[in-house]
C-alpha positions, 0 to 999 in steps of 0.5 A: 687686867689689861685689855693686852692681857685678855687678848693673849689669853682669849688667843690661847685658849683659842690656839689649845681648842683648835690644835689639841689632838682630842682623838688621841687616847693620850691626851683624853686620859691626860685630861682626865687625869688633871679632873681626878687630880683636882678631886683629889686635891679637894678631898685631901687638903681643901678641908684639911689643910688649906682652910685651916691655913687661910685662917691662920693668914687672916689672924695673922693680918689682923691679930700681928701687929706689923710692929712685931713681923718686923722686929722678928722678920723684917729687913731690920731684924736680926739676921741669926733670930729671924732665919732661925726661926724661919728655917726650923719652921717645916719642923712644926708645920707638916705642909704641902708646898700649897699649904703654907702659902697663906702662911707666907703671903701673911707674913710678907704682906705684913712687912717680912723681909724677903730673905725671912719670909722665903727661907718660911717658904721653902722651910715650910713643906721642906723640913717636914719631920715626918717625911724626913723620917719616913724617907730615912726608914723607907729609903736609907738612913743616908738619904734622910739626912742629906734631905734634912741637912740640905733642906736646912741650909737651903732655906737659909742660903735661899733666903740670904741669897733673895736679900742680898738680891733685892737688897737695895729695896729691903733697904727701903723697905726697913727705912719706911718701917722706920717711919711707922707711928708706934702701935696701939696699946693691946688689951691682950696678953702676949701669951693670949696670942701665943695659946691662939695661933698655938691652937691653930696651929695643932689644928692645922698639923692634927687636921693634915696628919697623914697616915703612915705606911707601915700601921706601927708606931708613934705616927700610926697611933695618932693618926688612929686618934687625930681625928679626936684630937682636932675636935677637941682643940677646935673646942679650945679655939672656940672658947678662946674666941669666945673669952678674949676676942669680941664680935668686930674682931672675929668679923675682921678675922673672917674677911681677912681670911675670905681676901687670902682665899680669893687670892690663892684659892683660884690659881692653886686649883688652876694650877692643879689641872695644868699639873695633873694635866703634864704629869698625872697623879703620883704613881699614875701614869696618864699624864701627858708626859709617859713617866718612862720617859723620866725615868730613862733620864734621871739614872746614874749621877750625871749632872744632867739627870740630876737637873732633870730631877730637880726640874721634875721636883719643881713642877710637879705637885706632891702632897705631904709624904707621897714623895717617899714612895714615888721615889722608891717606884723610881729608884727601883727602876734605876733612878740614882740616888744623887737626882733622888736627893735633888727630887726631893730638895726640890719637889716638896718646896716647890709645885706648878701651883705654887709657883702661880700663887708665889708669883702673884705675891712676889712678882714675875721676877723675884720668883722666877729667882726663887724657883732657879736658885731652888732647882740649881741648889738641889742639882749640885746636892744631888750631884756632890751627894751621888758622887760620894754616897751614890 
């Protein structure tokens, strides 16, 4: 870090301590609420979600060859197979915005053109099949469909929109992977892999199986055995690491994983305070900014309250489903259903403590143009969707 750098912070922290008003009851439940919000977050996807996540990105830079991330993701790959592939990606991995990072600084740092890797990114918590079903039955069948519509083609045209921006370094990029000595002969069988990350996979999607509302159903009756169901699968991933890969390896895979956690760990739960600092907890009105407040702002279908809601969407952290039914207390206090679909275009993709880690692995710039291509995206969906089914 820079000495410059350390200043300014030194100097802000200093400017919060000396200008915070502490003896306004606002700011003490404000600041309470960003504790709660962390604990919260600890209890709820550290252990669940984000560990089985870091451990995947670590397999992912030891066990993936570079060679294979950029056959299938690289600026060379074929455009139909790797944004296909990326842009169904949220269809098997039931993910927060938070979670898939790990996931996404694996395949970028292993040499995934940017237009794949972020269509991954957004595609990730945006395709969530089970929140789009539960968006369909809670808030109309319309509403459902435009989510999983617009979350598609916006995983791609993000991602096309990001390579053709930064075009002339992925051309780069795919010369240098031109260059790369071939890779070593493997032992291991392709299908080994694909049974390994399989596995992790099911216990990533097991471990975070979040219940449903209504205590009916396909959903409700695994939820009522995940559990059990992500034992039994981290009993076959330890058997298959104990059968196909040795000591060196698992101690590679090890630190590979404890690197991600470095990087990421830090700056989500910074970015979780600040969070539940300006707006609390879902459905828990002790942020700094009064919910009222949006809520007066994103009624009927102006162009201005559906960027507003993409906005909110955008900075605000929602953990997996929890949008559904904030968004059904906000429609049932005049939200429009046209800054309704931008909230949800917008919010489960992006979050204040995602934007911090994506920032830190994509540079200021690329993501800066993420974020803004997302929240301009989703206000004119929104928009076009309130205007003719509004």
């Amino acid at each position: 870090m820079k000495e410059r750098d350390k200043f300014f912070i030194m100097l802000g922290i200093f400017l919060l301590a000396f200008y915070i008003p502490f003896q306004n009851p606002r700011v003490q439940s404000a600041i309470l609420e960003a504790f709660f919000m962390l604990q919260d977050y600890a209890q709820k996807h550290v252990l669940t979600c984000l560990v089985p996540a870091f451990f995947i990105a670590g397999a992912i830079s030891i066990f993936v060859s570079q060679a294979s991330v950029l056959k299938y993701f690289g600026s060379g790959a074929s455009k139909i197979l790797s944004y296909s592939v990326a842009s169904v990606s949220g269809t098997v991995l039931a993910v927060c915005s938070c979670t898939v990072l790990p996931l996404f600084a694996g395949i970028y740092k292993r040499g995934a053109g940017i237009g794949p890797a972020v269509a991954f990114l957004y595609s990730g918590p945006a395709i969530n099949v089970l929140a789009i079903i539960l968006t369909a039955r809670v808030l109309g069948f319309d509403l459902g469909l435009a989510r999983a519509v617009g979350a598609v083609f916006f995983s791609i045209i993000i991602g096309l929109l990001m390579h053709l921006f930064f075009l002339k370094e992925e051309r780069e990029k795919e010369a240098a992977a031109l260059n790369l000595p071939p890779p070593e002969e493997d032992r291991r069988a392709l299908w080994q892999y694909a049974v390994y990350f399989a596995t992790m996979v099911v216990i990533l999607i097991f471990a975070s199986w979040g219940k449903p509302s209504q205590p009916v159903g396909f959903f409700n009756a695994v939820y009522q055995v995940h559990w059990y169901l992500t034992v039994f699968f981290l009993a076959v991933l330890a058997l298959i690491l104990k059968l196909w890969f040795n000591k060196d390896e698992m101690v590679s895979w090890v630190e590979s994983t404890w690197g991600y956690t470095k990087l990421i760990f830090p700056l989500l739960l910074g970015g979780v305070l600040v969070a539940g600092f300006l707006m609390g907890r879902p459905e828990v009105d002790t942020g700094i900014i009064p919910a009222r407040y949006i809520s007066m702002l994103v009624g009927g279908n102006s162009l201005s309250a559906n960027f507003i809601a993409s906005i909110v969407g955008a900075f605000m952290y929602f953990a997996t489903l929890t949008e559904v039914p904030i968004l059904q207390g906000l429609l049932g206090s005049g939200m429009g259903k046209g800054p309704a679909l931008a909230l949800l275009l917008s919010g489960p993709a992006l979050s204040l403590p995602s934007m911090i880690v994506i920032r830190q692995v994509l540079g200021t710039k690329k993501t800066l143009i993420f974020i803004s291509l997302v929240i301009v995206l989703s206000t004119f969906a929104g928009w076009i969707f309130g205007a003719f089914w509004g």
